[in-house]
C-alpha positions in Angstrom: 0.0 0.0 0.0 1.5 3.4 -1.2 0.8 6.5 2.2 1.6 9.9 1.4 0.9 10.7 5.3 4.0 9.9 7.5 1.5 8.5 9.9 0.3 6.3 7.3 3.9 5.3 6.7 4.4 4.5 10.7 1.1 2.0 10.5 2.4 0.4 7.4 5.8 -0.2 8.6 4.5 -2.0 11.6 2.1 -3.9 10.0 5.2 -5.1 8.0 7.1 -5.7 11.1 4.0 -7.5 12.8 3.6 -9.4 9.5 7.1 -10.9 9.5 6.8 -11.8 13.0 3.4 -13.8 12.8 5.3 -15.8 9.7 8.4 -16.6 12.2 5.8 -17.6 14.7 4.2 -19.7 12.4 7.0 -21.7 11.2 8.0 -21.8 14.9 4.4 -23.4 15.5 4.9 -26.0 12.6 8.6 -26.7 12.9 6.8 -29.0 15.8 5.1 -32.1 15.1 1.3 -31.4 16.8 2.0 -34.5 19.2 5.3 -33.6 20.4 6.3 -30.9 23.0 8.9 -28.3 22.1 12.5 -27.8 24.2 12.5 -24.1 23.8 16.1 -23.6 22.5 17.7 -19.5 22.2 15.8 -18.8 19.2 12.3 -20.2 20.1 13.2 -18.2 23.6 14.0 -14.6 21.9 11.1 -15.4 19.8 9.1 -15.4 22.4 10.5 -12.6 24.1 10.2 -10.5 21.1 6.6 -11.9 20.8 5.8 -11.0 24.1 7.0 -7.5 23.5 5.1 -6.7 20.5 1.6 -8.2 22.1 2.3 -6.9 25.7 3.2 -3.3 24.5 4.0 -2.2 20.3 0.2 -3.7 19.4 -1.8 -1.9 21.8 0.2 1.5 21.4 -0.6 1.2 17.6 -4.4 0.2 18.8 -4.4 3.4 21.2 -2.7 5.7 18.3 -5.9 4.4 15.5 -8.5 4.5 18.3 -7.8 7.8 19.8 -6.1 9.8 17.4 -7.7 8.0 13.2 -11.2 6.9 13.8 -12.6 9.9 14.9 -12.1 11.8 12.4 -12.1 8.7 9.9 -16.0 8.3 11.1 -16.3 12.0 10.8 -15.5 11.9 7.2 -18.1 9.6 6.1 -16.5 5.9 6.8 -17.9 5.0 10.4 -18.7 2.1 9.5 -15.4 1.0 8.6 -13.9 2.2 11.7 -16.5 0.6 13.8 -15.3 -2.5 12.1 -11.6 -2.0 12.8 -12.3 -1.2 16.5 -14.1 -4.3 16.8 -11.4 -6.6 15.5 -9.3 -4.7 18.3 -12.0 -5.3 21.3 -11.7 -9.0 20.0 -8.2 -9.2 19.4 -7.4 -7.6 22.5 -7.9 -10.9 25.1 -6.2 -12.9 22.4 -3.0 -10.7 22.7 -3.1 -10.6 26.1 -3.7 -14.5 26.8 -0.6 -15.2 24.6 1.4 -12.4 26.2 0.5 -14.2 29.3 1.6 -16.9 27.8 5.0 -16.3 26.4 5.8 -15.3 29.9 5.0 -18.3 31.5 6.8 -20.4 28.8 9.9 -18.2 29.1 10.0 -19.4 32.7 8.9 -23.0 32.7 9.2 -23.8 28.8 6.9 -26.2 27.3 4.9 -29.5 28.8 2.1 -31.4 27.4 -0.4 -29.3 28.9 1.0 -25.6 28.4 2.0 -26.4 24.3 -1.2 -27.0 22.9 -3.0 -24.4 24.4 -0.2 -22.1 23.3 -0.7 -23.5 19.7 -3.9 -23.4 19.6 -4.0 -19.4 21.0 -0.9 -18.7 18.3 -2.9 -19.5 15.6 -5.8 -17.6 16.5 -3.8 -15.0 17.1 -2.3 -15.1 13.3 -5.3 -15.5 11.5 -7.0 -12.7 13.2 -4.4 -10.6 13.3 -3.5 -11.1 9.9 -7.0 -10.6 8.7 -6.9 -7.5 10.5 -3.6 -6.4 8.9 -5.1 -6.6 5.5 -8.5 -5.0 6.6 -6.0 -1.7 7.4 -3.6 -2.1 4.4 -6.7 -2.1 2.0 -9.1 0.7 3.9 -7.4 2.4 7.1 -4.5 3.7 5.3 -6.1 5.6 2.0 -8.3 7.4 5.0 -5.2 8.7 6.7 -4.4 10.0 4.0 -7.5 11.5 2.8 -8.3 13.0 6.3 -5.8 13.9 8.2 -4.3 17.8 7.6 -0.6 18.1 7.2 -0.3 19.7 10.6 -2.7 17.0 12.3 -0.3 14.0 10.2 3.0 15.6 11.8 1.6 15.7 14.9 0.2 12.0 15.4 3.4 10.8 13.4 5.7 12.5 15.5 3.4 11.8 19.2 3.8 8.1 18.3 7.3 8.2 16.9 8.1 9.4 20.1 6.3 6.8 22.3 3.3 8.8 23.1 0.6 7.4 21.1 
């Protein structure tokens, strides 16, 4: 997706980033045979760590930065709907990232048993699908709307807010 906005080009870059991580995840997930348990070995352990990172903090500062400072006037502009429809997948996404936050942690303590594996699996491949659905949802709509709405003033202000960690 081509942005003109450089908040448009912050989103984009970390869908990109988020979408390269959920394909490492997913080959880590498959690399295992479904019946067998993991030994989680220094790159399946800063995976997780890197994982735990992006759920537990990167994904809901981009969530907070669309929510508080896009939608609004996205849904002012005409295309509530679609933001309505973006926040959603956040609400629902939300307990998903949190579980397997949760869940990274407790891995990166203990590792991986019979129990704690497939429910890790089973809540990383939620994740991806959704997340990735969502990903594509933004790339297709949310972006062309950034650029369409926001002002040049109002762009290099939320860019440079959430550049700096405060969005």
């Amino acid at each position: 997706m081509h942005t003109n906005s450089q908040t448009g080009q912050l989103l984009h870059d970390d869908h990109h980033r988020t979408i390269d991580l959920l394909n490492v995840f997913e080959a880590y997930l498959q690399r295992t045979p479904e019946d067998d348990v993991p030994t989680l070995d220094v790159d399946g352990r800063a995976l997780l760590a890197t994982l735990g990172k992006e759920l537990g903090q990167d994904l809901e500062r981009h969530f907070i930065l669309e929510e508080q400072g896009l939608f609004p006037p996205i849904a002012t502009a005409g295309a509530y709907e679609m933001t309505a429809d973006l926040e959603a997948d956040h609400e629902a996404l939300r307990p998903l990232v949190r579980r397997l936050a949760r869940l990274c942690a407790l891995a990166l303590r203990e590792g991986f048993d019979e129990e704690s594996w497939p429910v890790f699996r089973h809540f990383g491949h939620q994740l991806i699908d959704g997340l990735v659905l969502h990903i594509q949802k933004e790339e297709t709509a949310l972006l062309s709307a950034v650029d369409d709405v926001l002002t040049p003033a109002q762009d290099v202000t939320l860019a440079s807010a959430y550049s700096q960690g405060e969005g």
